[in-house]
Backbone as ProteinMPNN parsed JSONL, in Angstrom:
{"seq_chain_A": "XXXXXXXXXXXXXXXXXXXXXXXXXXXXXXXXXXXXXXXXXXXXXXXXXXXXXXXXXXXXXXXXXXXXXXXXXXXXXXXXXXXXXXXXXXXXXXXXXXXXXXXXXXXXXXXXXXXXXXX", "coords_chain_A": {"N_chain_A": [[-22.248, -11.515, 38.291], [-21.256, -12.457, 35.285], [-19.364, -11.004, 32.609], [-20.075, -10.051, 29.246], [-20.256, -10.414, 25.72], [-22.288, -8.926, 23.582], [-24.138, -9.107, 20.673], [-24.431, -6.541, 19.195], [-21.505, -5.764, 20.084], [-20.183, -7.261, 19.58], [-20.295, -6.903, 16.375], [-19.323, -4.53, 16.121], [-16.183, -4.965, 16.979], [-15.459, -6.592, 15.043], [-15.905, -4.937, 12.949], [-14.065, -2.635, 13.515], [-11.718, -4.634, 13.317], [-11.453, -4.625, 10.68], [-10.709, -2.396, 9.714], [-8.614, -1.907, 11.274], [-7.281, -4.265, 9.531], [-6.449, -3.77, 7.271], [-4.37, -1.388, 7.504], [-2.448, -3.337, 8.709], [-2.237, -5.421, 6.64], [-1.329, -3.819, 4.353], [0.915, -3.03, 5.791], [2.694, -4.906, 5.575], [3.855, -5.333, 2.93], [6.467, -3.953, 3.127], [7.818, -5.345, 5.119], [9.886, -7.161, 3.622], [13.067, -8.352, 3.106], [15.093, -9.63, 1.674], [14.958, -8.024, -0.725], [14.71, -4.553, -1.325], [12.021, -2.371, -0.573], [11.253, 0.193, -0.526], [10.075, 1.894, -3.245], [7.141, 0.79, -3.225], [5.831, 2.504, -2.223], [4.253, 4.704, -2.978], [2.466, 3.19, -4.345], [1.122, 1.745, -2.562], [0.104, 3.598, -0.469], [-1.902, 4.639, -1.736], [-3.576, 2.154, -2.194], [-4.298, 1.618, 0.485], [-5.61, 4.144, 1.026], [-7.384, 4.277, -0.692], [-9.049, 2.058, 0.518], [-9.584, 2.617, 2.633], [-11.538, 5.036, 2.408], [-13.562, 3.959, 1.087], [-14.527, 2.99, 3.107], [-15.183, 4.486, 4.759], [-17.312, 5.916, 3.25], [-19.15, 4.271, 3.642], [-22.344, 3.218, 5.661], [-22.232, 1.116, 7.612], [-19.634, 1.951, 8.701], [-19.753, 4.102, 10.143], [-19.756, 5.048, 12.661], [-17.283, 4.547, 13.095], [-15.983, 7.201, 11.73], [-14.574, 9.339, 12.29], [-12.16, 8.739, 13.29], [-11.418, 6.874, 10.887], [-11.27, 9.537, 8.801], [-8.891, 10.846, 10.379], [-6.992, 8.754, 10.593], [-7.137, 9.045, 7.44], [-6.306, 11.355, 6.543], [-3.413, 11.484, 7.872], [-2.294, 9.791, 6.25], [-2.406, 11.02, 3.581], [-0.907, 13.533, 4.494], [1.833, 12.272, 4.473], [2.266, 10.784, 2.161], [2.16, 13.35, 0.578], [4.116, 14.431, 1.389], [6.707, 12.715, -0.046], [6.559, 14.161, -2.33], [8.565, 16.085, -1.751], [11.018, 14.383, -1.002], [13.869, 13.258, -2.69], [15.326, 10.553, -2.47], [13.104, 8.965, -2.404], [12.534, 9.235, -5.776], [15.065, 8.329, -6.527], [14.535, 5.508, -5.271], [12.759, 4.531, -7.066], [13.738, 4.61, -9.523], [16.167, 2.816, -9.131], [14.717, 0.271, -9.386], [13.626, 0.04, -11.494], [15.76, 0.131, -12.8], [16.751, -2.334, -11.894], [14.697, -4.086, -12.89], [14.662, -4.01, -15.558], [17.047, -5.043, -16.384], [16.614, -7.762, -14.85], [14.522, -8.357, -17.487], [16.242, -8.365, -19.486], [18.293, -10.546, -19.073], [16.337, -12.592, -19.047], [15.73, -12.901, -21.925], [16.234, -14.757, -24.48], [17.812, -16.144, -26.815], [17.089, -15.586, -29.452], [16.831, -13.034, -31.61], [15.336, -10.137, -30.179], [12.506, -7.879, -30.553], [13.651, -4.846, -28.979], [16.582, -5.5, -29.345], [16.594, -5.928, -32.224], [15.673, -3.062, -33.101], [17.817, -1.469, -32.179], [19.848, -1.963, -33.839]], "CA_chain_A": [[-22.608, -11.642, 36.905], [-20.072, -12.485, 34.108], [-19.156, -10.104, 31.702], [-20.643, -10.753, 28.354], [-20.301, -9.173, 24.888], [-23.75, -8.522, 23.178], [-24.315, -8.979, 18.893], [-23.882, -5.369, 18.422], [-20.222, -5.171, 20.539], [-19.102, -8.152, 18.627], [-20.061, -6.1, 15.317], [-17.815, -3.062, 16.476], [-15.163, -5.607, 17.367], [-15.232, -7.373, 13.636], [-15.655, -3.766, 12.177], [-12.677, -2.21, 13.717], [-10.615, -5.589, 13.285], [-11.628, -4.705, 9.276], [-10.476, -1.744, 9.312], [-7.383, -1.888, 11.355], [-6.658, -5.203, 9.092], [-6.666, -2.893, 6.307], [-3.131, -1.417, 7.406], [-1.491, -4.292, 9.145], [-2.291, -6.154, 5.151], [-0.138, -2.817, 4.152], [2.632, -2.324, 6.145], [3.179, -6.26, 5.446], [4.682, -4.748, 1.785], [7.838, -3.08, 3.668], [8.62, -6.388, 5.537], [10.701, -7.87, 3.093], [14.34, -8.556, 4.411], [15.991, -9.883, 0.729], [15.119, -6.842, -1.356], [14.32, -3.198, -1.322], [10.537, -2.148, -0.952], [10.671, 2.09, -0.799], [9.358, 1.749, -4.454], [6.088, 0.158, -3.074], [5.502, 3.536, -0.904], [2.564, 5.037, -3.382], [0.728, 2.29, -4.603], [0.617, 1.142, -1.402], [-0.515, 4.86, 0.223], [-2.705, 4.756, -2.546], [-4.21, 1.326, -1.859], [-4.897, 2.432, 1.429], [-6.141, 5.415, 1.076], [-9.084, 3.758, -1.472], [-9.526, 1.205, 1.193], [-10.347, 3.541, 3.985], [-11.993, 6.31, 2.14], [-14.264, 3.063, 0.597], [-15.247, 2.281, 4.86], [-15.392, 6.335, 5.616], [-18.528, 6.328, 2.712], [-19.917, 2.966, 4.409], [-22.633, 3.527, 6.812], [-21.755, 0.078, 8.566], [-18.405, 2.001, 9.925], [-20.257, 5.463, 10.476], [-19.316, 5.293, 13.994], [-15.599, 4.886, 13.032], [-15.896, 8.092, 10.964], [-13.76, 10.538, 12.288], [-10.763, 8.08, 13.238], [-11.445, 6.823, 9.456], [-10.888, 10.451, 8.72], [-7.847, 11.168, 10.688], [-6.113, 8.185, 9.5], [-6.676, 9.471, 6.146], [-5.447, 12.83, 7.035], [-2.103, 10.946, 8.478], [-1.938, 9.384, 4.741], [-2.612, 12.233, 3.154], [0.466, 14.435, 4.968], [3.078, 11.385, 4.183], [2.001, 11.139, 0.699], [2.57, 14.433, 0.205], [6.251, 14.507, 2.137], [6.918, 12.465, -0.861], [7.224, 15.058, -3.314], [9.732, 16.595, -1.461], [12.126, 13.235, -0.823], [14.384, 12.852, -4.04], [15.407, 9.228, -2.082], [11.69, 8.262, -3.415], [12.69, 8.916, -7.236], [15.708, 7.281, -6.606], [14.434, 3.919, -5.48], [11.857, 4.108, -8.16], [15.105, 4.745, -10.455], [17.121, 1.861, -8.95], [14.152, -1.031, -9.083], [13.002, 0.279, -12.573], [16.814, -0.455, -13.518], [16.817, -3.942, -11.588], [13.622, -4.707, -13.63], [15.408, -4.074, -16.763], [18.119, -5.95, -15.702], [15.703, -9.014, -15.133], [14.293, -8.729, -18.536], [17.524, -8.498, -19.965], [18.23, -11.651, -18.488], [15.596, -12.992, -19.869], [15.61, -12.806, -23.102], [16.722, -15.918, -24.944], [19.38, -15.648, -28.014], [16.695, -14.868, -30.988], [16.491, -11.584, -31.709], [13.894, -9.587, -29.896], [12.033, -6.22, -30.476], [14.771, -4.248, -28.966], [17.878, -5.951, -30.101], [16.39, -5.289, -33.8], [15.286, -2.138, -32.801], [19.581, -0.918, -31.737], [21.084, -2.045, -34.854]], "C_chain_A": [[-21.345, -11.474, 36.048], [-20.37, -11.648, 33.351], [-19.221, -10.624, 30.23], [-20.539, -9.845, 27.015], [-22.009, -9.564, 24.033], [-23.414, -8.408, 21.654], [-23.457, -7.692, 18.718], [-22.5, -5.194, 18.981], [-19.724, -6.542, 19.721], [-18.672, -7.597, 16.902], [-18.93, -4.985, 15.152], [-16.641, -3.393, 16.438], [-14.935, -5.947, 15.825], [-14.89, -5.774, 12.973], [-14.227, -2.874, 12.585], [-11.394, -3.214, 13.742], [-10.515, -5.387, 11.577], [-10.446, -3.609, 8.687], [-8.944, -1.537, 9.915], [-5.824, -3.408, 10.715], [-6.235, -4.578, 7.634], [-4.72, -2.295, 6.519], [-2.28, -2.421, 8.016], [-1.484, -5.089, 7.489], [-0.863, -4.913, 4.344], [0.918, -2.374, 4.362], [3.335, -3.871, 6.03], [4.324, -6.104, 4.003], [5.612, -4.137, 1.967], [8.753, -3.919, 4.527], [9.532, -6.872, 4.947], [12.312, -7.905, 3.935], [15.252, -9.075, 2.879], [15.742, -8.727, -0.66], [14.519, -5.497, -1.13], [12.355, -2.949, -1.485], [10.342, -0.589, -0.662], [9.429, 2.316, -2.343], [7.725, 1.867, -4.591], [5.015, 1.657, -2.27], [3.998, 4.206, -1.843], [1.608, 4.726, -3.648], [0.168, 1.578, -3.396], [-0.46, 2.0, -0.242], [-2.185, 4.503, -0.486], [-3.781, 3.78, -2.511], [-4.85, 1.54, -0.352], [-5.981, 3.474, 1.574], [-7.789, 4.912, 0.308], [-9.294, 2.618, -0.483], [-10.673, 1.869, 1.876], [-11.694, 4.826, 3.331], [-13.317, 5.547, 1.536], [-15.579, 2.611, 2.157], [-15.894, 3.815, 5.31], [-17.049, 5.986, 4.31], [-19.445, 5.313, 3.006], [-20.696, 3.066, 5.795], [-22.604, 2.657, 7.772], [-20.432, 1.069, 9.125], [-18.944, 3.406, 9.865], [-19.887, 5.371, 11.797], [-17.445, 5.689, 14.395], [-15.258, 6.346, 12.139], [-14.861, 9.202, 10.891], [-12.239, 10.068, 12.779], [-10.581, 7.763, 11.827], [-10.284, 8.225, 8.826], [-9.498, 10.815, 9.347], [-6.898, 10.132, 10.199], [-5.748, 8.717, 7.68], [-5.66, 10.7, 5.646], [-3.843, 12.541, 7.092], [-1.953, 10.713, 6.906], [-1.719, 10.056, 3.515], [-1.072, 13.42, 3.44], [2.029, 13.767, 4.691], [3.253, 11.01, 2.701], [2.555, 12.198, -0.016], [4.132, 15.193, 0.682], [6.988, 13.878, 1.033], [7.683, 13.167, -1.636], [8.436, 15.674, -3.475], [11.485, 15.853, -1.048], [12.786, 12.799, -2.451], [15.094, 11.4, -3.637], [14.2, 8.37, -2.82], [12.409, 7.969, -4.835], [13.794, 8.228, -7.222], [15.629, 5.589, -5.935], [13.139, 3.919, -6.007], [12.852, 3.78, -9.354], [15.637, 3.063, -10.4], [16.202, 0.407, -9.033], [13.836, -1.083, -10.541], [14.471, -0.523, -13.259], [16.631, -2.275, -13.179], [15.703, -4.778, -12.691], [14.03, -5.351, -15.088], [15.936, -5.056, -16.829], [17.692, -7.606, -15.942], [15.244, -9.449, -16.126], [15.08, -8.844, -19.539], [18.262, -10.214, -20.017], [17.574, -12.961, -18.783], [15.242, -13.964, -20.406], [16.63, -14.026, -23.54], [17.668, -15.345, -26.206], [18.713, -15.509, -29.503], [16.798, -13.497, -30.684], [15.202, -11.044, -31.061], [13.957, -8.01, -30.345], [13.573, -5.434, -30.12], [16.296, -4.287, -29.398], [17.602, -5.642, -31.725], [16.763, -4.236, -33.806], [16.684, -0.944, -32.962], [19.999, -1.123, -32.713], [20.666, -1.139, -36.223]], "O_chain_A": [[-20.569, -10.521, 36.119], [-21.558, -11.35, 33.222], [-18.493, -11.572, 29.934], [-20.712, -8.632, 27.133], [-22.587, -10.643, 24.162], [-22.48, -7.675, 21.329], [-22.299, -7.614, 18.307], [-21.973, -4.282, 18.344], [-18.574, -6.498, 19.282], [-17.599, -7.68, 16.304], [-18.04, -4.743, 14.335], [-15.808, -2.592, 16.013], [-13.943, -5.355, 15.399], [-13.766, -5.484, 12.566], [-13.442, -2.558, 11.692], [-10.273, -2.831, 14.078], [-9.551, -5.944, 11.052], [-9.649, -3.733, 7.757], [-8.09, -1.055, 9.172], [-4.638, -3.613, 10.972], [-5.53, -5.325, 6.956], [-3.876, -2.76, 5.754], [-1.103, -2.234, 7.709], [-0.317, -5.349, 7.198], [0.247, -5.258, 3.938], [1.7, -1.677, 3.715], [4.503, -3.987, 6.402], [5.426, -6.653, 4.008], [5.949, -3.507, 0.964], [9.931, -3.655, 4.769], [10.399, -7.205, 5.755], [12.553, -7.549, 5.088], [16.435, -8.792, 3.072], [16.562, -8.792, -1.576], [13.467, -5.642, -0.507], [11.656, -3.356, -2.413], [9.182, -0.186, -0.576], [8.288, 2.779, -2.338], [7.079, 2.52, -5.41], [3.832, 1.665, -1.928], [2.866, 4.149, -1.363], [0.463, 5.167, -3.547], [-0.913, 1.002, -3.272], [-1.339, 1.548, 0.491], [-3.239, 4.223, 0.086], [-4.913, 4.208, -2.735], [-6.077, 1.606, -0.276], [-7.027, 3.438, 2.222], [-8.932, 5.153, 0.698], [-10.174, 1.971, -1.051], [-11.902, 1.822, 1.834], [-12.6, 5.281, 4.029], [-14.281, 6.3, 1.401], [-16.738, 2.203, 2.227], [-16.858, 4.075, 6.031], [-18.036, 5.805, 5.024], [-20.599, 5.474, 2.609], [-20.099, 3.031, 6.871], [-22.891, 3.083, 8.892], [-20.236, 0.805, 10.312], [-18.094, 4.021, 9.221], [-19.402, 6.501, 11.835], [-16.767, 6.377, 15.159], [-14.058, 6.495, 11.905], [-14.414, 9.794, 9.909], [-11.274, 10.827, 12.696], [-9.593, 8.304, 11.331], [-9.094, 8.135, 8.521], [-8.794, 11.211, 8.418], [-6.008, 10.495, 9.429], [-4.72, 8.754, 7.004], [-4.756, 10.871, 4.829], [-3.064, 13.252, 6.456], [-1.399, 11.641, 6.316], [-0.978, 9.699, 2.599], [-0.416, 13.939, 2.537], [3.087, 14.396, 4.677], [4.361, 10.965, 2.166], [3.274, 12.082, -1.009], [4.841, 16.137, 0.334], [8.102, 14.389, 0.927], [8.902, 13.096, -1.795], [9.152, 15.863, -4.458], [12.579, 16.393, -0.883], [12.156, 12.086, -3.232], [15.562, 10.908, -4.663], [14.323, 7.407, -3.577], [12.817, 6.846, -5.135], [13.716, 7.268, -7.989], [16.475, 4.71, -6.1], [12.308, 3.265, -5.377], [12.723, 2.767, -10.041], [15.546, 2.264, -11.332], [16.829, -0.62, -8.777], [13.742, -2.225, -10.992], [14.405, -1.493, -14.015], [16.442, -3.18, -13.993], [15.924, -5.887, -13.176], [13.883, -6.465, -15.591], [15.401, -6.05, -17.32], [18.135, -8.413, -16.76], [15.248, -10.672, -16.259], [14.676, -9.427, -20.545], [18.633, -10.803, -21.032], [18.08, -14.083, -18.776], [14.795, -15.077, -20.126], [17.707, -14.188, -22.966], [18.086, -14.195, -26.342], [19.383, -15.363, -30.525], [16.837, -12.987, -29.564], [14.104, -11.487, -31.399], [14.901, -7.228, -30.462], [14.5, -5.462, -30.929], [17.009, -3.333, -29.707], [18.497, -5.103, -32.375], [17.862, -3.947, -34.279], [16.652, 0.1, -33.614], [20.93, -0.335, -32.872], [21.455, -1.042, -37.163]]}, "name": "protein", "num_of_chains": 1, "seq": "XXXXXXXXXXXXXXXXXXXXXXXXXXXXXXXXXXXXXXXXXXXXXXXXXXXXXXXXXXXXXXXXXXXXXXXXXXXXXXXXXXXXXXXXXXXXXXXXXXXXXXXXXXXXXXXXXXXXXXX"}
């Protein structure tokens, strides 16, 4: 007899492909290769974190509950390593400048808001 999967093991299969598509969609925001993405590190925790914590109150993944949970836990402890990395505020610092930079750039040769604003 061949080995066969059954409705409900295909459900389990889709439901844990949901939820582990959930961070492979996330750690896709750190791939880059032509600029800097540290910056991206809280809204991205943060997007996460309301993903999973959205599947943990979902009784469709009640079975995944306590991996749910420990992932969050993991997210939760790196989040909070944060606070203590002053590398963080400086590439929030250094993208906030580049941004500038860009809108600086811009700006065409009327006068805008800020150029008034300086004199």
């Amino acid at each position: 007899m061949a080995f066969t999967l059954k409705a409900a093991d295909w459900e389990h299969i889709n439901n844990m492909q949901a939820i582990i598509s959930d961070a492979n969609a996330i750690q896709q925001y750190f791939s880059a290769e032509q600029h800097p993405t540290l910056w991206r590190v809280v809204p991205v925790l943060e997007e996460l974190q309301t993903s999973w914590e959205a599947k943990q109150n979902d009784l469709k993944y009640h079975p995944y509950h306590s991996a749910i949970g420990h992932g969050l836990a993991k997210i939760g402890k790196y989040y909070n390593k944060l606070d203590d990395k002053p590398v963080y505020v400086l590439a929030l610092s250094r993208f906030n400048l580049i941004l500038m930079h860009f809108y600086f750039d811009c700006l065409d040769s009327s006068p805008s808001i800020l150029q008034v604003g300086l004199h």
